[in-house]
C-alpha positions as CSV (number, residue, x, y, z in Angstrom):
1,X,19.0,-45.1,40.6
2,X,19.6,-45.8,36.9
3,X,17.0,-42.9,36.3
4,X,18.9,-40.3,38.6
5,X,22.3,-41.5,37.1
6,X,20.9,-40.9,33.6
7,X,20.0,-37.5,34.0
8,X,22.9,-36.6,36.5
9,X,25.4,-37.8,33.4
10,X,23.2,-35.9,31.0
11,X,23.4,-32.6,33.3
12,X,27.1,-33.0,33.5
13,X,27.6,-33.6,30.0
14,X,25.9,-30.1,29.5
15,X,27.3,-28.6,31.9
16,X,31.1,-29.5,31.3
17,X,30.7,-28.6,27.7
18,X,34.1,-26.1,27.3
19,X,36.0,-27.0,30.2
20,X,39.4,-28.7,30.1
21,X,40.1,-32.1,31.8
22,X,40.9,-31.0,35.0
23,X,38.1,-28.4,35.3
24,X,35.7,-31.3,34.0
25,X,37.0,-33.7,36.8
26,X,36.8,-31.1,39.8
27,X,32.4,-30.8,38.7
28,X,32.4,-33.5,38.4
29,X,32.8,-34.5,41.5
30,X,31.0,-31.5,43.1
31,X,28.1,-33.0,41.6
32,X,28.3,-36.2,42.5
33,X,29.3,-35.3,46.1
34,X,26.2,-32.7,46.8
35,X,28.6,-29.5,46.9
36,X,26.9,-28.5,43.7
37,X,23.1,-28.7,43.9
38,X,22.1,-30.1,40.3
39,X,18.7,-28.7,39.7
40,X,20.3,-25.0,40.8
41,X,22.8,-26.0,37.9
42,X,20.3,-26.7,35.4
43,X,18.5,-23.9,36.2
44,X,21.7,-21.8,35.9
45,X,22.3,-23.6,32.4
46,X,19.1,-22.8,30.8
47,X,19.4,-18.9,31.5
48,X,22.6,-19.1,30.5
49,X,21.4,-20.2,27.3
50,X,18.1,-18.0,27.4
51,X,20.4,-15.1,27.4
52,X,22.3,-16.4,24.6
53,X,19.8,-17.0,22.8
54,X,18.6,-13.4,23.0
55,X,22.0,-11.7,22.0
56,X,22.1,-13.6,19.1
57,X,18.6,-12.6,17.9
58,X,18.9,-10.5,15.0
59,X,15.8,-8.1,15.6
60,X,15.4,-5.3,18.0
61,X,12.8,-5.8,20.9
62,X,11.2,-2.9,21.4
63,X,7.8,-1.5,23.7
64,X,5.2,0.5,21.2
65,X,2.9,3.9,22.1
66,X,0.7,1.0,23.2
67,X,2.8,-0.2,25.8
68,X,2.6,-3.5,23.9
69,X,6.3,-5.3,23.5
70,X,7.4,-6.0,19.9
71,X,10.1,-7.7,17.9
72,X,10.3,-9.7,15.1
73,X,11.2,-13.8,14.0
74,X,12.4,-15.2,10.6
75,X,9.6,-16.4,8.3
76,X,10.2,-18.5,5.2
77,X,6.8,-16.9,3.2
78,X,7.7,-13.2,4.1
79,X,11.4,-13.0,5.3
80,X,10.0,-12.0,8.8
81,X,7.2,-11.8,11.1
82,X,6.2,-9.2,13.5
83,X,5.1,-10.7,17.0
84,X,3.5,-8.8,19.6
85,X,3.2,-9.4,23.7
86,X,1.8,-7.6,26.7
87,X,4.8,-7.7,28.7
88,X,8.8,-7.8,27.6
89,X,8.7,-11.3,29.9
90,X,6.5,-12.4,27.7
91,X,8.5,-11.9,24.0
92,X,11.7,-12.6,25.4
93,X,9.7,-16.2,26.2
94,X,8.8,-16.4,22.5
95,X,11.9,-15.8,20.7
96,X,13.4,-18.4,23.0
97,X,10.8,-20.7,22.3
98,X,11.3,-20.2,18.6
99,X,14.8,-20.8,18.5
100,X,14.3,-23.9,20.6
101,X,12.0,-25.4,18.2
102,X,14.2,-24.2,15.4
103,X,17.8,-24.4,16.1
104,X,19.5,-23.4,13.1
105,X,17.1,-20.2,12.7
106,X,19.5,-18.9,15.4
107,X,22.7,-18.9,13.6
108,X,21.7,-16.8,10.3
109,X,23.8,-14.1,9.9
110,X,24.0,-10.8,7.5
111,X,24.3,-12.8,4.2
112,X,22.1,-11.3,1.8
113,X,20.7,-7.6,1.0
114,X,17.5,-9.5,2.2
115,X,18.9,-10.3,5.4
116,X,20.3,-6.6,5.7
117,X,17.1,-4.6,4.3
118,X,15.6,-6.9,7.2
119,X,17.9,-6.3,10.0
120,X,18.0,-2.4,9.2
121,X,14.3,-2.6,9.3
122,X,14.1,-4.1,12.2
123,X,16.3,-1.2,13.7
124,X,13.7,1.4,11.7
125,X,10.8,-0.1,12.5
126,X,11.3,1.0,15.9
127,X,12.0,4.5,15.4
128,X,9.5,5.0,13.5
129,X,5.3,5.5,13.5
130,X,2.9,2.3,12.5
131,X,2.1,3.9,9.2
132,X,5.4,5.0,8.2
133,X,5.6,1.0,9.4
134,X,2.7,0.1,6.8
135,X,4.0,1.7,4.1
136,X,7.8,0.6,4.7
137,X,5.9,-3.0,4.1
138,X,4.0,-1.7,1.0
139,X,7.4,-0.5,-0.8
140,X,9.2,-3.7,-0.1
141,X,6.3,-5.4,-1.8
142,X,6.6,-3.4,-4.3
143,X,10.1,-2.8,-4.9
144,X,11.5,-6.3,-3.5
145,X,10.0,-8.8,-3.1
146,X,10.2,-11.8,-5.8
147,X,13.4,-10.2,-7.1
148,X,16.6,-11.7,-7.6
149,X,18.3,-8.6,-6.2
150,X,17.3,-9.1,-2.6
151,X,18.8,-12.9,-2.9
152,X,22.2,-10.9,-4.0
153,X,25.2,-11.8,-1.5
154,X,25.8,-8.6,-0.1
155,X,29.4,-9.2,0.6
156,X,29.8,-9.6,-3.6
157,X,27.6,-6.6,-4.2
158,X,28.4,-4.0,-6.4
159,X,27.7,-0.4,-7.7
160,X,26.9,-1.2,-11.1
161,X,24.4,-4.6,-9.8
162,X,22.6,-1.3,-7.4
163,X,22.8,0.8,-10.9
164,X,21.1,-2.1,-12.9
165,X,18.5,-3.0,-10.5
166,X,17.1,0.6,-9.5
167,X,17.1,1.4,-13.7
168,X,15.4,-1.7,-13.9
169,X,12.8,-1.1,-11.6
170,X,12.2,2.5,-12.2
171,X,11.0,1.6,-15.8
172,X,9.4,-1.3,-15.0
173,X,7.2,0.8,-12.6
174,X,7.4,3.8,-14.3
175,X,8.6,5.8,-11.2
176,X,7.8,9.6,-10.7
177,X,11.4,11.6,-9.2
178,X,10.0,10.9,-5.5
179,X,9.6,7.2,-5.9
180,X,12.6,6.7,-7.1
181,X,14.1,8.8,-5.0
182,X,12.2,7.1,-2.0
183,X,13.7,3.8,-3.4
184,X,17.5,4.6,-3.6
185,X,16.9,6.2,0.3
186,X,15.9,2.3,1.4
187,X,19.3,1.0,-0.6
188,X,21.2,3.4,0.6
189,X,20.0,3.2,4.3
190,X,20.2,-0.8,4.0
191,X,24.1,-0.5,2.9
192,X,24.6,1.3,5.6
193,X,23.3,-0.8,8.1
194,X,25.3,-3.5,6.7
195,X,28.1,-1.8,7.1
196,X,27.9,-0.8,10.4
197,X,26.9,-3.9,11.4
198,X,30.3,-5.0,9.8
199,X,28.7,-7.5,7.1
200,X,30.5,-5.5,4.6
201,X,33.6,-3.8,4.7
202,X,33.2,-1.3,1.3
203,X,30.4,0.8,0.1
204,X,28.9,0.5,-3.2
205,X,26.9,3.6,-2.7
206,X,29.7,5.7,-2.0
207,X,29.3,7.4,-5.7
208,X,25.8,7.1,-6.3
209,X,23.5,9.5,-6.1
210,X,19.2,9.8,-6.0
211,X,19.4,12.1,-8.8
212,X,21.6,10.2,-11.2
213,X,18.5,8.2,-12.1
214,X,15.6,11.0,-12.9
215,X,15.8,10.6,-16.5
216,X,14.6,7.4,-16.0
217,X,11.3,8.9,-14.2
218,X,8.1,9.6,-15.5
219,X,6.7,12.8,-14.9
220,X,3.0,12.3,-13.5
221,X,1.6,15.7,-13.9
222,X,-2.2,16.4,-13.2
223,X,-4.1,18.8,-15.8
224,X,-4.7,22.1,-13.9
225,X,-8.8,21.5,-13.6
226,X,-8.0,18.5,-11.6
227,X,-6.0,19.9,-8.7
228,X,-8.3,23.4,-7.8
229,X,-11.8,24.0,-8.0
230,X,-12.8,27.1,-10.4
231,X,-15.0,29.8,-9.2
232,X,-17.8,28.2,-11.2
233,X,-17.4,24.8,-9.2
234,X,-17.2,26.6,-5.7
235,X,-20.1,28.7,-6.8
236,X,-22.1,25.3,-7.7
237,X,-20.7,23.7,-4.4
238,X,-21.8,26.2,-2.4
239,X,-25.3,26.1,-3.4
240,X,-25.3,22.5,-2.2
241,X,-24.1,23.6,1.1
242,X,-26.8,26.2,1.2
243,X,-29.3,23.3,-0.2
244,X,-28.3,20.4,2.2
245,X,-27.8,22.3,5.6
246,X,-31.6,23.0,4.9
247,X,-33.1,19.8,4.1
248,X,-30.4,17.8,6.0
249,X,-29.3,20.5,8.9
250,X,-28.2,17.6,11.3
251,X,-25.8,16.2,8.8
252,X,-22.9,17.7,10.4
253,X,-19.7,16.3,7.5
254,X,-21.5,18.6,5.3
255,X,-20.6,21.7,7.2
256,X,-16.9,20.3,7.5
257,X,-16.4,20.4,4.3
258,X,-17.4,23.8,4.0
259,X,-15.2,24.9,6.8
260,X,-12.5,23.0,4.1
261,X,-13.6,25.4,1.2
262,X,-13.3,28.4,3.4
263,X,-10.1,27.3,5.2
264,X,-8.2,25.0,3.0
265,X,-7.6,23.1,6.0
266,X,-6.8,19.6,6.2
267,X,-9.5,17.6,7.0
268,X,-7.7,15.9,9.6
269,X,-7.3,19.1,11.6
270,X,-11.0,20.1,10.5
271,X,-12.3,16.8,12.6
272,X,-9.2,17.8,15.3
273,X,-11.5,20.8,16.1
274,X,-12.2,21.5,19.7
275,X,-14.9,24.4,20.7
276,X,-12.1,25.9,23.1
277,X,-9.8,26.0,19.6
278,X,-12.4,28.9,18.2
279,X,-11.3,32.4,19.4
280,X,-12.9,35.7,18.6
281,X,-11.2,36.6,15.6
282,X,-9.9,33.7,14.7
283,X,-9.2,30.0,15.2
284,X,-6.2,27.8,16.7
285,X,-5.1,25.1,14.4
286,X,-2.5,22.8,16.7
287,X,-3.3,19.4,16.4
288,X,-4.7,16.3,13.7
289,X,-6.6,13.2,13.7
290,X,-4.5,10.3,12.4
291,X,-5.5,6.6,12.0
292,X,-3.3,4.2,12.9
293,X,-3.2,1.4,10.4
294,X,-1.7,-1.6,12.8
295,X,-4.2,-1.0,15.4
296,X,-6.9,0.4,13.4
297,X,-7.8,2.9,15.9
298,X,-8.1,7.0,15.1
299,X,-5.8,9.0,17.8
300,X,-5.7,12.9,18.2
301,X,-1.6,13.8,17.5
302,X,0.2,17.1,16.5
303,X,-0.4,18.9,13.0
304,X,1.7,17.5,9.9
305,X,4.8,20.1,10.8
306,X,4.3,19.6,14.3
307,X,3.5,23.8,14.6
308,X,0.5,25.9,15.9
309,X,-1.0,28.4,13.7
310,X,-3.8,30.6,13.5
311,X,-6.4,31.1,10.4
312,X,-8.6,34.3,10.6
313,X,-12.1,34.1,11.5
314,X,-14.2,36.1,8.9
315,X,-18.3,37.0,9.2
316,X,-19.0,33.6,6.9
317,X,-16.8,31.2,8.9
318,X,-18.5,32.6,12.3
319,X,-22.1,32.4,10.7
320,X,-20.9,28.6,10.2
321,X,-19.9,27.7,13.2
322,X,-22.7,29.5,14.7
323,X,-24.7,27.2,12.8
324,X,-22.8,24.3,13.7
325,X,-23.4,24.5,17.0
326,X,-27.2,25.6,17.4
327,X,-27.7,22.5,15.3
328,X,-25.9,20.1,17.3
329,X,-27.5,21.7,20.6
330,X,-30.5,20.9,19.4
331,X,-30.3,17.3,18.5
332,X,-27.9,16.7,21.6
333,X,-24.4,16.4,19.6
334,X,-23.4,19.3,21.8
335,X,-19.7,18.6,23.0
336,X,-16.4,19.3,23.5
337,X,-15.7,18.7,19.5
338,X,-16.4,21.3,17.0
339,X,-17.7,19.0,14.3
340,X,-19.8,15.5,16.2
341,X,-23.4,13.7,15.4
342,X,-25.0,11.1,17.4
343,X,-21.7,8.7,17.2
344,X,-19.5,11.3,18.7
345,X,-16.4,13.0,17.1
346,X,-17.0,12.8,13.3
347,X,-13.5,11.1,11.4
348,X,-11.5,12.0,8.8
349,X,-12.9,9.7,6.1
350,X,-16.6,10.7,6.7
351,X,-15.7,14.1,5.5
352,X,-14.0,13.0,2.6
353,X,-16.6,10.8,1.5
354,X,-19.0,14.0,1.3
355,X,-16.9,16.1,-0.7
356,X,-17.0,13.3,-3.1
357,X,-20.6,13.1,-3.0
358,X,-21.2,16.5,-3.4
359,X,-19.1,16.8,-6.3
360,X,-21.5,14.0,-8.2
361,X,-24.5,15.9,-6.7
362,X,-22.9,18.7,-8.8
363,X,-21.7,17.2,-11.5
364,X,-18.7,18.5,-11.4
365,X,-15.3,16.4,-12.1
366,X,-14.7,14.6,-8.9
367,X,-11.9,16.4,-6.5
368,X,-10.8,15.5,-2.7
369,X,-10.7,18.3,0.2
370,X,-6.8,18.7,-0.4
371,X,-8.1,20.7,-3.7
372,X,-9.7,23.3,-1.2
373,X,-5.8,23.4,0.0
374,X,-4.6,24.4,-3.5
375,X,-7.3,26.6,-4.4
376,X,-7.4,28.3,-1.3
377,X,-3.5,29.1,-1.7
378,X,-4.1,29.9,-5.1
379,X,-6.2,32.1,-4.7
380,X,-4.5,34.2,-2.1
381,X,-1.6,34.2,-4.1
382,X,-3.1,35.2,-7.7
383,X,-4.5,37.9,-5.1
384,X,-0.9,39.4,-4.4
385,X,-0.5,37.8,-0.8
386,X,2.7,36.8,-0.2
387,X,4.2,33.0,-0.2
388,X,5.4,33.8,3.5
389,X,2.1,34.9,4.4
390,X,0.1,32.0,2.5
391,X,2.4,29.1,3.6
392,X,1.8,30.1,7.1
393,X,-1.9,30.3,6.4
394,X,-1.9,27.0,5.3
395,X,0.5,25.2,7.4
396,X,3.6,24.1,5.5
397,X,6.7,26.0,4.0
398,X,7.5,28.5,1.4
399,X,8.7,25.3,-1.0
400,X,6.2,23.4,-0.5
401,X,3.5,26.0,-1.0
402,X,5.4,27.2,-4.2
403,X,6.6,24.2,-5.6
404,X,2.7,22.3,-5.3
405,X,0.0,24.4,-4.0
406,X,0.4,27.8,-6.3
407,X,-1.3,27.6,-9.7
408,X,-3.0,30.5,-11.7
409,X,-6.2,30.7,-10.6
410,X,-7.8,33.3,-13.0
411,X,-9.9,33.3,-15.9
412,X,-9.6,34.6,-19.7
413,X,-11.5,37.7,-19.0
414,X,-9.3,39.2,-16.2
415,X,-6.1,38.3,-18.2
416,X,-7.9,40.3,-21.2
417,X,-8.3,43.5,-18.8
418,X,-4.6,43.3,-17.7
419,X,-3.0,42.8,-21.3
420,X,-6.0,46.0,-22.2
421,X,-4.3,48.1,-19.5
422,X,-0.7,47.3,-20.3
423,X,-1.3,47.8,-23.8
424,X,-3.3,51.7,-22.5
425,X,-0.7,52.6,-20.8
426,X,2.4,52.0,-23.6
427,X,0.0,54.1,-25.8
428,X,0.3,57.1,-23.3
């Protein structure tokens, strides 16, 4: 009787927590009376407090591409951890029981630019792929973390403390224009989420602006012999081809990379290649391999601008792929991928492990298959195709293609005939 008393008075106590004295008296005797059942009322209680429990937590549950269910719980080494479930039942049960087992986790608010850059991220995070993910975690490591900034009191934050610390930071890193301008977006984006999430009432940012800060940059420009391959490079390159396709015809990355040298493609569409994606005259080019670096797995998804083009199909990339596949008839690679040995599909990385390879076979200075982009491009522009024509050849826009994959392309002796036949013609 004592026991049942106990945890009836206990129950009550719970339950009339709020009420006024009247209100307390009248449950009070429904309980004791049996018009109220008591373990209904408990049970009532505790999801009461369940849901409470999840409206207060500060980070977004969410279901990934995997269908698993996501969110994320405070951490005192990192600021946050990322916890993952099969089913949304089955977070929901773990951010309760965290905040069980740690009360006063519960009640943190929007206090610091820390607790905003978190909360905004865990808005972001959402929205956003698993490798855009990754390297949101990589620039907070290396913009944030161990600073005094992010331990700022957001409410007390001002422009010239945001002026000081990105300064600050883009020397001490010595930033190119795009990091810093990739820092000042999270900022920027994390002030914002504080203020629509009413922690602070101004904006600091208001007058501040990306580009107020690239005199601080570095400019990280790469000598012209290592973003292209010369004609004297592709010419050695080539023989290796030539060389390995007949000692090692079955070593199919090799022909991928020539395909690259030919194409300019990326080499995550090269491995995207599909048998059905090779036309008469010329090949489809719609989708990509990516990796995803949470799950670790490789995925086929759309190209990097999310559009179909078409690259034309000329006698030597039809003698190559004519190649390709009597080779991997013969030693049963045969299938629906363009480019596949005995494992299946060849990846991304394979490929760009043999360019590298084959530029030491060579020795000639060591470039990746994004050169073949540049030189490619180059080449058709030095050529007098048009940037509308190249950019759409390659896959990416005018800007782009102007602003980082045009560069001259052509040696001493044909700028000596051009000067020779200006200089001819002023004569006449």
């Amino acid at each position: 009787m004592e026991i049942t008393n106990c945890v009836t008075q206990e129950t009550t106590n719970a339950a009339v927590m709020g009420l006024g004295s009247n209100e307390q008296e009248m449950l009070n005797f429904a309980i004791k009376n049996g018009i109220i059942n008591l373990p209904h009322l408990q049970d009532q209680i505790e999801m009461m407090k369940n849901a409470e429990i999840l409206q207060n937590h500060q980070y977004k549950i969410w279901q990934g591409n995997n269908q698993k269910w996501y969110t994320y719980l405070p951490d005192g080494k990192d600021g946050r951890k990322q916890v993952k479930r099969s089913t949304k039942a089955a977070i929901e049960k773990a951010v309760i029981q965290y905040y069980r087992q740690n009360p006063k986790k519960e009640e943190r608010k929007i206090k610091t630019f820390k607790d905003a850059y978190e909360h905004w991220r865990s808005v972001q995070d959402t929205l956003v792929c698993h490798n855009t993910v990754c390297k949101y975690n990589t620039d907070r490591k290396r913009y944030f973390d161990n600073t005094s900034f992010v331990k700022k009191n957001i409410q007390d934050m001002t422009e010239e403390d945001i002026k000081v610390f990105i300064v600050k930071t883009v020397k001490e890193k010595a930033l190119c224009k795009k990091a810093c301008k990739t820092l000042f977006s999270y900022i920027k984006n994390t002030i914002y989420s504080a203020r629509v999430n009413k922690a602070i009432v101004g904006d600091p940012m208001e007058f501040l602006q990306a580009k107020q800060f690239y005199q601080y940059c570095v400019e990280k420009e790469k000598p012209l012999e290592q973003k292209i391959f010369s004609d004297l490079d592709l010419n050695s390159l080539h023989e290796r081809f030539d060389l390995d396709h007949e000692k090692k015809p079955d070593y199919i990355p090799t022909y991928a990379v020539q395909l690259a040298s030919l194409t300019g493609m990326r080499v995550g569409e090269i491995v995207a290649l599909k048998w059905e994606d090779i036309k008469m005259d010329y090949i489809v080019i719609n989708k990509s391999e990516k990796y995803d670096r949470i799950t670790k797995e490789y995925f086929i998804d759309k190209t990097k601008n999310k559009k179909d083009r078409v690259f034309p199909k000329t006698k030597e990339i039809e003698k190559l792929f004519n190649t390709v596949k009597y080779v991997e008839q013969i030693n049963g690679f045969l299938c629906e991928w363009v480019f596949a040995d005995k494992d299946g599909r060849i990846h991304a990385p394979k490929v760009s492990s043999c360019i590298k390879n084959k530029c030491k076979q060579q020795g000639i200075r060591n470039r990746g298959i994004h050169s073949f982009r540049k030189t490619v491009n180059s080449k058709l522009k030095c050529n007098g195709v048009s940037t509308t024509v190249a950019a759409s050849l390659l896959g990416h826009t005018e800007e782009v293609n102007e602003k980082y994959y045009t560069f001259d392309t052509t040696d001493l002796k044909y700028k000596t005939k051009i000067i020779e036949d200006i200089e001819v013609k002023q004569q006449k």
